[in-house]
C-alpha positions as CSV (number, residue, x, y, z in Angstrom):
1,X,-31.6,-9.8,37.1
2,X,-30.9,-8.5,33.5
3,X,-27.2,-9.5,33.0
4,X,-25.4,-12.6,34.5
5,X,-23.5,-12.3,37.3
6,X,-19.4,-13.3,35.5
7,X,-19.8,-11.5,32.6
8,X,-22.2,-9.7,32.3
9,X,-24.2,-10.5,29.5
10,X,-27.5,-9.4,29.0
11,X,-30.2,-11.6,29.5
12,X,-34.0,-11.6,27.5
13,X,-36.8,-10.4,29.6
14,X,-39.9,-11.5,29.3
15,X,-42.1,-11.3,26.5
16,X,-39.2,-9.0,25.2
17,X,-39.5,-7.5,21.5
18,X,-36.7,-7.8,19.2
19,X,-34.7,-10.6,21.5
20,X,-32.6,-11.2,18.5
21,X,-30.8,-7.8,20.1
22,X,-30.3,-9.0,23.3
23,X,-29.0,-12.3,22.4
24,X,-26.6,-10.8,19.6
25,X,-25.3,-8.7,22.0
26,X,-24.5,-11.2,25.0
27,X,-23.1,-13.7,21.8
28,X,-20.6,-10.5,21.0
29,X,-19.6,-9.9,24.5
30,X,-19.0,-14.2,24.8
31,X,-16.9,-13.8,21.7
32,X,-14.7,-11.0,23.2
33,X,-14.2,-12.5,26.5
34,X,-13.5,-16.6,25.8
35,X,-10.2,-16.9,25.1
36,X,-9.5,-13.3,25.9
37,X,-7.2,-11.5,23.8
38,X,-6.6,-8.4,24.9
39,X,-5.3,-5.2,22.5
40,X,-3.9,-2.8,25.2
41,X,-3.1,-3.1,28.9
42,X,-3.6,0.1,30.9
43,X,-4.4,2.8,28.1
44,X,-6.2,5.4,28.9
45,X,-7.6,6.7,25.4
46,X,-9.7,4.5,23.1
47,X,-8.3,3.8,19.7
48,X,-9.5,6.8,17.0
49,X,-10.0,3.0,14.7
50,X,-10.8,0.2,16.7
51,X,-12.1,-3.3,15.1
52,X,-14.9,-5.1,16.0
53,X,-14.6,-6.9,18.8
54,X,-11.6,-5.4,19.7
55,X,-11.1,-5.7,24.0
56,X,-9.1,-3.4,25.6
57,X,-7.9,-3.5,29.5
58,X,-8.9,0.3,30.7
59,X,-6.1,2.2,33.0
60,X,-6.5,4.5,35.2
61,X,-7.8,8.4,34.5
62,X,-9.4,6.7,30.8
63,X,-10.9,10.0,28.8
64,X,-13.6,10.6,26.0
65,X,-15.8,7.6,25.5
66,X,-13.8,5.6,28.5
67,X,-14.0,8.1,30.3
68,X,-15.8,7.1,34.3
69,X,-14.2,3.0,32.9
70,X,-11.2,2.9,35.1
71,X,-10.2,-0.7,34.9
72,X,-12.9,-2.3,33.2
73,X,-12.5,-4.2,29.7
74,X,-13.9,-1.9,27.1
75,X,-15.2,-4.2,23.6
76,X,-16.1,-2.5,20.7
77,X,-19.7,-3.7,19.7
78,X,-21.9,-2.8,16.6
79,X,-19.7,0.8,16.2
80,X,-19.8,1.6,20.1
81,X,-18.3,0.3,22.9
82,X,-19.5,-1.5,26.1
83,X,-18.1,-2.2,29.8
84,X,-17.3,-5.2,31.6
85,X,-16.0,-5.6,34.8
86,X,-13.5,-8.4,35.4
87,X,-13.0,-10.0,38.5
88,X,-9.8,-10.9,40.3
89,X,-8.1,-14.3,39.0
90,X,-9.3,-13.4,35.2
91,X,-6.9,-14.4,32.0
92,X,-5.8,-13.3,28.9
93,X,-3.2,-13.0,26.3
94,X,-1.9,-9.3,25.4
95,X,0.4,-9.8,22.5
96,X,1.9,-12.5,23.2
97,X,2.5,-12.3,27.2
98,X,-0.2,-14.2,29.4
99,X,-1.9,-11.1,31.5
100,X,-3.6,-12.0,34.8
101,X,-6.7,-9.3,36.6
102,X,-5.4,-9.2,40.5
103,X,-8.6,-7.4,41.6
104,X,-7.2,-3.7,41.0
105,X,-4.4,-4.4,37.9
106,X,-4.1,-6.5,34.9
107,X,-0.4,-8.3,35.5
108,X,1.7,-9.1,32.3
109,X,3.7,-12.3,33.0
110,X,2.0,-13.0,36.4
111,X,2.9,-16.7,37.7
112,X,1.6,-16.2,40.8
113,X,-0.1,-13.0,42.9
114,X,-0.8,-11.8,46.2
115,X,-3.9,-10.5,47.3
116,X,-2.0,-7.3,46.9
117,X,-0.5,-7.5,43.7
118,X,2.8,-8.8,44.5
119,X,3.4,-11.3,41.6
120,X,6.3,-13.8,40.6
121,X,6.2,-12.7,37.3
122,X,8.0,-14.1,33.8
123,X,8.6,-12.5,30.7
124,X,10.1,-12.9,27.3
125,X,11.7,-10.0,25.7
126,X,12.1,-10.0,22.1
127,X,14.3,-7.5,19.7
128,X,15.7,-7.6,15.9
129,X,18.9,-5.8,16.4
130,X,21.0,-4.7,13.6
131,X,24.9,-6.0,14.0
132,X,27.1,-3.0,13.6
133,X,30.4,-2.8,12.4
134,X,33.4,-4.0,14.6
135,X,34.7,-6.6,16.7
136,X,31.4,-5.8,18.9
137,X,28.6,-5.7,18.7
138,X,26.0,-3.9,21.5
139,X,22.5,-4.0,22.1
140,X,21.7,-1.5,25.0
141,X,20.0,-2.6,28.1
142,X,18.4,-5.5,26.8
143,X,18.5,-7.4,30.0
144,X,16.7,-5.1,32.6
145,X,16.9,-4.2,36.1
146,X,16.4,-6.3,39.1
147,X,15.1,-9.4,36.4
148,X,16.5,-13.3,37.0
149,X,17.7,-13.8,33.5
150,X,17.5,-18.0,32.6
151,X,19.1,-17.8,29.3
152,X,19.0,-16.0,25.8
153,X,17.5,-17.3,22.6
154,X,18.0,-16.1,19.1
155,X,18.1,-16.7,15.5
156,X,19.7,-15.0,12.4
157,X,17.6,-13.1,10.3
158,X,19.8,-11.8,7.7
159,X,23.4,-13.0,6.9
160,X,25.8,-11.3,9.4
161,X,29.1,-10.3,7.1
162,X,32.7,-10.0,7.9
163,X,33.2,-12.5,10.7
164,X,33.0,-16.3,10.5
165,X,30.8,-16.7,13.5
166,X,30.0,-15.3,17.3
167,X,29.8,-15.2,20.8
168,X,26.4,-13.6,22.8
169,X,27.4,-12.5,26.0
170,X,27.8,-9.4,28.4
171,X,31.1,-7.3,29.9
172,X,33.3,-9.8,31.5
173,X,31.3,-12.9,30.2
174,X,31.6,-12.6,26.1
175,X,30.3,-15.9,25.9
176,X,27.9,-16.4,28.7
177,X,24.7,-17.4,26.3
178,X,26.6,-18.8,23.5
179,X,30.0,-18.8,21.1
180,X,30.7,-20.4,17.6
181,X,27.1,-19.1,16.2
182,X,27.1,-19.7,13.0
183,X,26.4,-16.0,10.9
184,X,24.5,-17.2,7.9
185,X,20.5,-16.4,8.1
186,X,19.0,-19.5,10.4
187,X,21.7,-20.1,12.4
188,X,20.1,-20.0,16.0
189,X,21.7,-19.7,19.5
190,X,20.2,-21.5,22.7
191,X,22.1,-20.1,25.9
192,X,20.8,-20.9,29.8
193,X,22.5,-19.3,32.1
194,X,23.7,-22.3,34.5
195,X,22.1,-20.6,37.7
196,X,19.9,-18.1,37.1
197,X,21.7,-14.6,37.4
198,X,20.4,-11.7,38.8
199,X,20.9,-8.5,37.1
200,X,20.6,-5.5,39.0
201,X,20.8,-2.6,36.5
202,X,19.8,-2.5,32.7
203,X,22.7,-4.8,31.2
204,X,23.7,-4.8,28.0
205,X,24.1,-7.7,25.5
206,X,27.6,-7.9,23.8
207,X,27.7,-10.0,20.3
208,X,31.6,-10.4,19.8
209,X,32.9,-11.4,16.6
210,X,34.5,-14.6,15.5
211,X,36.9,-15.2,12.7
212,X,37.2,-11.5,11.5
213,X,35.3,-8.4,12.7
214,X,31.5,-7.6,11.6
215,X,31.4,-5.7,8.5
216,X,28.0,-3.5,9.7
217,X,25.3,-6.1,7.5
218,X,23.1,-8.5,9.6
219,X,20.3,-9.1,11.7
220,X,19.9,-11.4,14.6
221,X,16.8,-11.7,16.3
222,X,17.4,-11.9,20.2
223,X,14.9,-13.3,23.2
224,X,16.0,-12.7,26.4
225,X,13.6,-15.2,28.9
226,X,13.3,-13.5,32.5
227,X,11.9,-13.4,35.8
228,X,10.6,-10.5,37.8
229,X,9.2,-10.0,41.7
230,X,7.4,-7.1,41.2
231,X,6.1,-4.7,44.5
232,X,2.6,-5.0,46.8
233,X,0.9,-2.6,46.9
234,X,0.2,-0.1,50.0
């Protein structure tokens, strides 16, 4: 046996030379995979840059130096990069969103797999969008298809001019996730959605203003917190 059997990290042999190698190597690999934080989920081409240490989840038809790594986690060691294989029921953080190895996939969000992939899956999407001028305010498909949406979060970034404060909501529902929102960087919006609503096609968010219309200066900073039931495979 010259690697252990989880993760695969190289093990002295006997009456080795140089076993300072060996066990620098398998104390590199430990640091990449404890508390995995992984850089990319599914790409297929390493990075022209990478840092050391860096761990990346490979996709599928990975080129150059991946290249024959389909779904392994590549880790950039010493200036070169080694394979590990990860085995179903692995976890990890890709920025930001817990990611889960099913066996075949890394999920994003998974709560709970099947043996085939099919996951009960949450997600937090988060954008900085830039209040136009108006009585409205859009930001384009930000809740997306087939999701469970439980509420929006947000917080001003940059005073928001012309109106006195806000509503967050969609067509038909201005105020759904929140109204008198204060426009003054800070101010901060906390809005569940009283049963959880199914949207069916990419929806848009609708800022309407409050007091006045919205001069075109402003940021907000929006999370929208959903849930997906993602597919098995065949």
């Amino acid at each position: 046996m010259s690697e252990t059997a989880k993760l695969g990290l190289p093990l002295v042999a006997a009456a080795q030379a140089q076993k300072h190698v060996t066990v620098n190597e398998s104390l590199t690999r430990l640091d990449a995979l404890v508390q995995l934080s992984v850089s990319s989920v599914g790409a297929t081409v390493p990075p022209g840059s990478p840092g050391e240490g860096a761990c990346h989840a490979v996709g599928v038809g990975a080129t150059g130096l991946w290249a024959g790594q389909d779904g392994k986690l590549a880790i950039f060691v010493n200036g070169g990069w080694v394979f590990t294989v990860p085995e179903a029921g692995w976890q990890g953080w890709s920025g930001g969103t817990r990611v889960q190895f099913d066996g075949v996939e890394w999920v994003e969000g998974a709560g709970a797999l099947s043996p085939n992939g099919a996951g009960f899956v949450h997600r937090t999407i988060e954008l900085d969008h830039g209040v136009s001028a108006g009585a409205t305010s859009t930001v384009i498909g930000a809740l997306p298809p087939n999701s469970v949406a439980y509420g929006v979060t947000g917080r001003v970034l940059a005073d928001i001019g012309g109106a006195t404060g806000f509503q967050v909501g969609v067509a038909g529902s201005a105020d759904r996730y929140g109204s008198g929102i204060g426009t003054n960087a800070g101010s901060w919006l906390r809005g569940l959605t009283g049963s959880p609503l199914t949207y069916y096609t990419a929806t848009d968010l609708v800022l309407t203003a409050e007091g006045g219309a919205f001069d075109g200066t402003g940021t907000v900073r929006l999370a929208v917190h959903i849930a997906e039931l993602t597919l098995p495979r065949a």
